[in-house]
C-alpha positions in Angstrom: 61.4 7.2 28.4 60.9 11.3 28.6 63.9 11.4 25.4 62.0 8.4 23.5 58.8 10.8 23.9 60.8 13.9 23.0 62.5 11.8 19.9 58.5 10.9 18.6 58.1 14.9 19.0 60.8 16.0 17.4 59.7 14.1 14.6 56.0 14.4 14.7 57.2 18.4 14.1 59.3 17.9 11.3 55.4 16.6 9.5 53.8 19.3 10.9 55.8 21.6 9.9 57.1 20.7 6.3 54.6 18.7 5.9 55.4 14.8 3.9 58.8 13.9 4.3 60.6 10.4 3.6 61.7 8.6 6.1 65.8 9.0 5.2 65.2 12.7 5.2 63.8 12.3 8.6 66.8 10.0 9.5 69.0 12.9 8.3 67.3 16.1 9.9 67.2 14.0 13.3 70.7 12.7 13.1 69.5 9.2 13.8 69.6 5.6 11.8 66.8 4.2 9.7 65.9 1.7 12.1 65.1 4.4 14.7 63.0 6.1 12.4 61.2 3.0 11.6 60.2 2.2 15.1 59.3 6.1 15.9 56.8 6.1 13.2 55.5 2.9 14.3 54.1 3.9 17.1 53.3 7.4 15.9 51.3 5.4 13.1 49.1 3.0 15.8 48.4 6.4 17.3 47.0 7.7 14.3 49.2 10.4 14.2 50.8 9.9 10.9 50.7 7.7 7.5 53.0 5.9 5.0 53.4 5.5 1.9 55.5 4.9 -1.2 56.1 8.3 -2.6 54.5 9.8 -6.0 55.6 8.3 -8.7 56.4 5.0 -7.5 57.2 2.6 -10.0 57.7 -1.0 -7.9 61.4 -1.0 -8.2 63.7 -1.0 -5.9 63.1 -0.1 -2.4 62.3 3.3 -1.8 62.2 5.2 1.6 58.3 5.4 2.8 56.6 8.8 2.9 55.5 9.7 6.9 52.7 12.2 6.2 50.7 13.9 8.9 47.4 12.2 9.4 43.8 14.2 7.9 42.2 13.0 11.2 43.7 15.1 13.7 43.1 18.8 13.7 43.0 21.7 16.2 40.2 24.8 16.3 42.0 28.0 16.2 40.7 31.2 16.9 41.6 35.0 15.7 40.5 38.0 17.2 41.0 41.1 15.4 40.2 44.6 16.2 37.7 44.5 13.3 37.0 40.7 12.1 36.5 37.2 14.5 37.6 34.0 12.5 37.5 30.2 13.6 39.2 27.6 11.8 39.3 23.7 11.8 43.1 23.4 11.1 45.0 20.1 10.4 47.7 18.5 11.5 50.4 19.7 8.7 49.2 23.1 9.2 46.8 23.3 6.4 43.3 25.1 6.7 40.6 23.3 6.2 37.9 24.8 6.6 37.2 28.4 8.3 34.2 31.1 10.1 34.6 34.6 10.2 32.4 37.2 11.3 33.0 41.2 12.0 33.5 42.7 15.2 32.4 46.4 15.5 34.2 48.8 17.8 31.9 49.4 20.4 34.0 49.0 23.3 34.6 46.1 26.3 32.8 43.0 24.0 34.0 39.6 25.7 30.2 38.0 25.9 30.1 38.9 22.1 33.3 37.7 21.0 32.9 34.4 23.2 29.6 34.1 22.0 30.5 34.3 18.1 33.3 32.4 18.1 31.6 29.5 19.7 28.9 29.3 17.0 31.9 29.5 14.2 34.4 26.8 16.5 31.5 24.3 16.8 30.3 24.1 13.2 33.6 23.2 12.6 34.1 20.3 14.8 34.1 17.2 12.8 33.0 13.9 14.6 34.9 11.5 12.6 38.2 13.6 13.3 40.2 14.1 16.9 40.4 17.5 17.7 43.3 17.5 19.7 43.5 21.1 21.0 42.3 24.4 20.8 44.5 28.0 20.1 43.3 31.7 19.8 45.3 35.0 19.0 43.8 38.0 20.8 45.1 41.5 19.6 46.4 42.9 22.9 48.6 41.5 25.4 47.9 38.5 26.8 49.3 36.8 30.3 50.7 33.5 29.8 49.1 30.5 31.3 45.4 31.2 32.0 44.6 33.5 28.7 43.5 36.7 30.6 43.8 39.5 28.1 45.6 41.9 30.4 44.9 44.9 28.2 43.7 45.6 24.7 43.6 49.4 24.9 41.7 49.7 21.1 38.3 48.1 22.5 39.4 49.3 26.4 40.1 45.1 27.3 41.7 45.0 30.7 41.6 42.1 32.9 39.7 40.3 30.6 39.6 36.4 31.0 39.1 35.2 27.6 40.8 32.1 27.4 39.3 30.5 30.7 35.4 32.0 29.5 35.7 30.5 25.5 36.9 27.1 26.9 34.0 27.2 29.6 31.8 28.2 26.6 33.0 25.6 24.2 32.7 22.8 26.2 35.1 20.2 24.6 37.2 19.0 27.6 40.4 21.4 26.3 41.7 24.5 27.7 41.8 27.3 25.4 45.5 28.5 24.7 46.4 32.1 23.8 48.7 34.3 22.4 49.0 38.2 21.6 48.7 37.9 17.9 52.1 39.3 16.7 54.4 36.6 18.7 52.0 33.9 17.2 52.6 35.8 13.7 56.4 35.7 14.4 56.1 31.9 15.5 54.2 31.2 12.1 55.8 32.9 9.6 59.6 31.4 11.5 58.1 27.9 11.0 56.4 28.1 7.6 56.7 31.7 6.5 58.8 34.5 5.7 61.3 33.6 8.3 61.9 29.9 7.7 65.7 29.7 8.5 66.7 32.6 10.1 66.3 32.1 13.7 66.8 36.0 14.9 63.6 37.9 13.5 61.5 40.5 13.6 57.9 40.6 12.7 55.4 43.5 12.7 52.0 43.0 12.5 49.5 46.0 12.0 45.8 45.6 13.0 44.5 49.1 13.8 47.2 49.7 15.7 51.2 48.2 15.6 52.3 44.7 17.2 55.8 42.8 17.2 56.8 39.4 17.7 61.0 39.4 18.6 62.5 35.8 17.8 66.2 35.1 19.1 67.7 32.2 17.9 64.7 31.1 17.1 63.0 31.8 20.6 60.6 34.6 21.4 61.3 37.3 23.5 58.9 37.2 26.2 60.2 39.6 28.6 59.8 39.3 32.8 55.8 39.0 32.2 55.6 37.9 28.9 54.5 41.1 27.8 57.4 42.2 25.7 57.9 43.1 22.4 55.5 45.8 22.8 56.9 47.7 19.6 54.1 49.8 18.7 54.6 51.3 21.9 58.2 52.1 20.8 58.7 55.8 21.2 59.8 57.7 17.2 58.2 61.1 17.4 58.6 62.9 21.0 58.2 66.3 20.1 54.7 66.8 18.3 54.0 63.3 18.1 50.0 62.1 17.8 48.5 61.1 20.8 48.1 56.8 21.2 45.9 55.2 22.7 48.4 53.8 25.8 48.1 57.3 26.9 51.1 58.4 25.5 52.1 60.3 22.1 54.6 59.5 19.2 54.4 55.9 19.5 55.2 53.9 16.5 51.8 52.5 16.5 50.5 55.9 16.7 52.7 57.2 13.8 51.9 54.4 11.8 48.9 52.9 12.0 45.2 52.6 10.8 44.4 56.2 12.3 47.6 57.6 11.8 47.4 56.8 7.5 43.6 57.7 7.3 43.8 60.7 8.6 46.8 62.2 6.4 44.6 60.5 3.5 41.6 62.1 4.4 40.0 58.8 4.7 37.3 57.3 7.3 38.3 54.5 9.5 37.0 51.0 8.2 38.4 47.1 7.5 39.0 48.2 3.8 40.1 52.1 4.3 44.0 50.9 4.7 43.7 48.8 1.3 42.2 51.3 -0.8 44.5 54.0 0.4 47.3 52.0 -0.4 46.0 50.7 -3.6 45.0 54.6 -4.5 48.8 55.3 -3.9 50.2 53.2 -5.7 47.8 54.1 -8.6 49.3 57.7 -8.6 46.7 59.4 -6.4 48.8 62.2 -4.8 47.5 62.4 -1.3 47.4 58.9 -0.9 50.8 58.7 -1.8 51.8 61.7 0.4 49.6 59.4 3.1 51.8 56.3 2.8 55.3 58.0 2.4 54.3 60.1 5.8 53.1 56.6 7.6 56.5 54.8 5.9 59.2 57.3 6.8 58.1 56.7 10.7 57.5 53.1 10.3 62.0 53.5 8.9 62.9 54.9 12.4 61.1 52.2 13.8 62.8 49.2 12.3 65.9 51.6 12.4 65.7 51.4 15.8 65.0 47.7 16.0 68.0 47.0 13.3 70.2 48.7 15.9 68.9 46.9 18.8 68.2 43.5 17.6 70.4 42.9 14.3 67.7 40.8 13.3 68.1 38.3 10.0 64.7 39.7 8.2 62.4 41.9 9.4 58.5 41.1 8.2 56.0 42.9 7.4 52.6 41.0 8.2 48.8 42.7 8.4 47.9 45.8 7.9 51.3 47.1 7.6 52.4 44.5 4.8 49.6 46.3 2.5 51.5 49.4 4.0 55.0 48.4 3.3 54.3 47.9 -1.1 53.4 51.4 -0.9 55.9 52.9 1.1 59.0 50.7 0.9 61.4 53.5 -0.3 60.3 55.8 2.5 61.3 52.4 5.1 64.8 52.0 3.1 65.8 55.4 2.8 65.7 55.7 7.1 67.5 52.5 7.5 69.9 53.7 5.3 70.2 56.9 7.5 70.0 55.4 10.9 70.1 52.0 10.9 74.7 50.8 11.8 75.9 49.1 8.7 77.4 46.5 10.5 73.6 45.4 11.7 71.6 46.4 8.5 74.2 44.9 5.9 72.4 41.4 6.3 68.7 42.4 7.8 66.4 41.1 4.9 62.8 43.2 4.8 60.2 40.5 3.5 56.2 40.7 3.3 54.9 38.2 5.4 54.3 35.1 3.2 51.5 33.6 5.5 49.4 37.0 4.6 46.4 36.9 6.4 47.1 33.7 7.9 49.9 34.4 10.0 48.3 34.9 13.0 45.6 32.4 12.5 48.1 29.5 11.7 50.0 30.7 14.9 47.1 30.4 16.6 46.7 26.7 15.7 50.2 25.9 16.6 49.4 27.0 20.3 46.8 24.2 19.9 49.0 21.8 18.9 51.7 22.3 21.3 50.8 19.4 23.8 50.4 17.1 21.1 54.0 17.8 19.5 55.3 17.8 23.1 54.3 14.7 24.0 52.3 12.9 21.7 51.4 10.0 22.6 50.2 11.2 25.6 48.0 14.0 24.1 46.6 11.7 21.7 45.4 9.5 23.8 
C-alpha cells in the first residue's frame, strides 16, 4: 500500500511539475507499463486531482495516449515575506499563479501582528469556494526552524524567536498548518524544479533581499545543516580586514559587501524597494558612479561564489532577487574573480544563470511547501 501511494505521488509530481504530460511519457519517466499508468490516474482522477484528455490537435485517428493534466480546482495559498513587500497568492496545482495580493512592509522593526495581520486580508480574498485549497506555504526572509515555523532570527527587522507560522495559521483559520521556509532554500527548491536549475541536481542559488541568502542543493537535496539553519551564505566571511560592518554583528560578510546597503552607499543612493534597480539600470546606461557602484558590489559578490565553486563544485550557480538585477550589471566583475580563485577542475563546468522564476522564485517555493502533503500522499491529503 505505502509504494502504491508513493507510485500516485511520484506521478501526481511529474503534473505538477511539468505540467500536461501524456500518459506514455508518464509510463517512460516512471519506468512502469501503460496499464499501471492507467489505473494510477484512475484513481488520481476520482480524486479530482487530475484530468484527461486527447491531446491538441487531435484528429480521431488512431489511438492516441490521453493527456493527465493537473486539475484547476485544487490550489494552495502561498505567502512571501520580504524585507520590504508582503505578497499572498492563490496558486494551482501545476504551479501556475493565479491570482496574487501584495502589500509593502516598512522597516520599523519587530512587526509579526502586522505582517500576520496583512497577509490574512490578502490569503482570504483569495480563497475560492468552488476550489479545494489543499495547503498553505510562506517564505520568511530570515532563518526559519523546521517543523513549527518559528522565525529564529531575522536580524534586518530584529525577528528572533518569532512564531510566525503557528500565529498566521491560528489567524487564518482554515483547518491547515502554515508551512515555512527561509526564502532562499524555497528559491533553490523552485528554480531546481521549474527554473534555472532544472536538471542539474548540485546548485547553488543566491537570493538578495536587502541583505544576501543561499539555498545549497546536492544531488538534488538541500543542505539543511544540524539545525536546518545552513546555507547561511551571506554570512560567508570575503573581506576581514576593513570589511563593513553586517548586521549579525560581524563585518566583511558577503551580505554586507554586497548587498542593498553595501551598493547604495558607494552609489550615493538612499535605501528603498527601487534604489537597487535604478542604480543598476543607471549603470548600465553609462552613469560612472553607478557603474563604479556595481563593479565594487560585483567583484566581492566573485570571491563569494569563488569560494562556493571551491567548496561545492556546484552545476550552475543562480542569481535570483535583488542580486539577479545586480549580476547584468556586474557580471564581468563576478567572472573575472572566478577566473582568479575559483580551481579549474570545479569552475570548468559551473554554469552562472539569472534566475528564470525572477520574482517568483521564492513565492512558487513557497507554494510547493504547501503542496508537499498532497504530492506525498495524495489521496490522503485530498480527502
Amino acid at each position: 500500500m505505502h509504494r502504491h501511494r508513493s507510485s500516485l505521488g511520484t506521478l501526481l509530481h511529474h503534473v505538477h511539475v511539468s505540467g500536461p504530460l501524456s500518459r506514455a511519457v508518464l509510463a517512460e519517466r516512471m519506468g512502469v507499463n501503460r496499464s499501471t499508468i492507467l489505473a494510477l490516474t484512475a484513481e488520481l482522477a476520482a480524486a479530482g486531482l487530475v484530468t484527461e484528455e486527447p491531446p491538441a490537435g487531435t484528429t480521431g485517428a488512431g489511438r492516441p495516449s490521453l493527456v493527465v493534466r493537473p486539475s484547476p480546482e485544487v490550489y494552495v495559498l502561498a505567502f512571501d515575506v520580504a524585507v520590504d513587500r508582503l505578497t499572498a497568492a492563490r496558486v494551482g496545482l501545476g504551479g501556475r499563479v493565479l491570482d496574487r495580493r501584495s502589500a509593502s512592509r516598512s522597516r520599523l522593526g519587530v512587526d509579526l501582528d502586522t505582517v500576520v495581520r496583512k497577509l490574512v486580508s490578502m490569503g482570504r480574498s483569495l480563497i475560492a469556494p468552488e476550489a479545494t485549497c489543499v495547503g498553505l506555504g510562506a517564505s520568511y526572509c530570515g532563518m526559519v526552524r523546521p517543523g513549527d515555523g518559528m522565525v529564529r532570527y531575522g536580524p534586518e527587522l530584529g525577528w528572533v524567536d518569532q512564531a510566525f507560522g503557528t500565529e498566521l495559521a491560528k489567524a487564518l483559520d482554515l483547518g491547515l498548518p502554515v508551512s515555512v521556509g527561509n526564502e532562499a532554500h524555497l528559491g533553490a527548491l523552485a528554480e531546481y524544479e521549474r527554473g534555472a536549475g532544472v536538471g542539474v541536481p548540485d546548485l547553488i542559488y543566491l537570493h538578495g533581499d536587502v541583505g544576501v541568502g543561499g539555498g545549497i542543493l546536492v544531488g538534488g537535496r538541500l543542505l539543511g545543516g544540524d539545525g536546518g539553519y545552513g546555507c547561511e551564505v551571506g554570512h560567508m566571511l570575503v573581506n576581514p580586514v576593513d570589511g563593513r560592518p553586517c548586521l549579525c554583528g560581524s563585518q566583511g560578510c558577503l551580505e554586507a559587501e554586497t548587498g542593498e546597503y553595501a551598493l547604495l552607499a558607494a552609489a550615493g543612493r538612499t535605501p528603498g524597494p527601487a534604489a537597487v534597480r535604478a542604480v543598476v539600470r543607471d549603470a548600465l546606461a553609462g552613469d560612472r558612479t553607478a557603474a563604479a557602484a556595481t563593479a565594487e558590489v560585483g567583484d566581492w559578490l566573485g570571491i563569494g561564489v569563488a569560494n562556493l565553486i571551491n567548496l561545492f563544485n556546484p552545476g550552475v550557480v543562480i542569481f535570483g532577487g535583488m542580486l539577479r538585477d545586480v549580476y547584468e550589471a556586474a557580471a564581468p566583475q563576478v567572472a573575472a574573480r572566478i577566473t582568479r580563485h575559483a580551481m579549474p577542475v570545479s569552475r570548468e563546468r559551473a554554469a552562472l544563470r539569472l534566475s528564470a522564476l525572477a520574482g517568483d522564485a521564492t513565492l512558487l517555493g513557497a507554494a510547493d511547501l504547501g503542496f508537499a502533503a498532497l504530492l506525498a500522499d495524495p489521496l490522503l491529503a485530498a480527502a
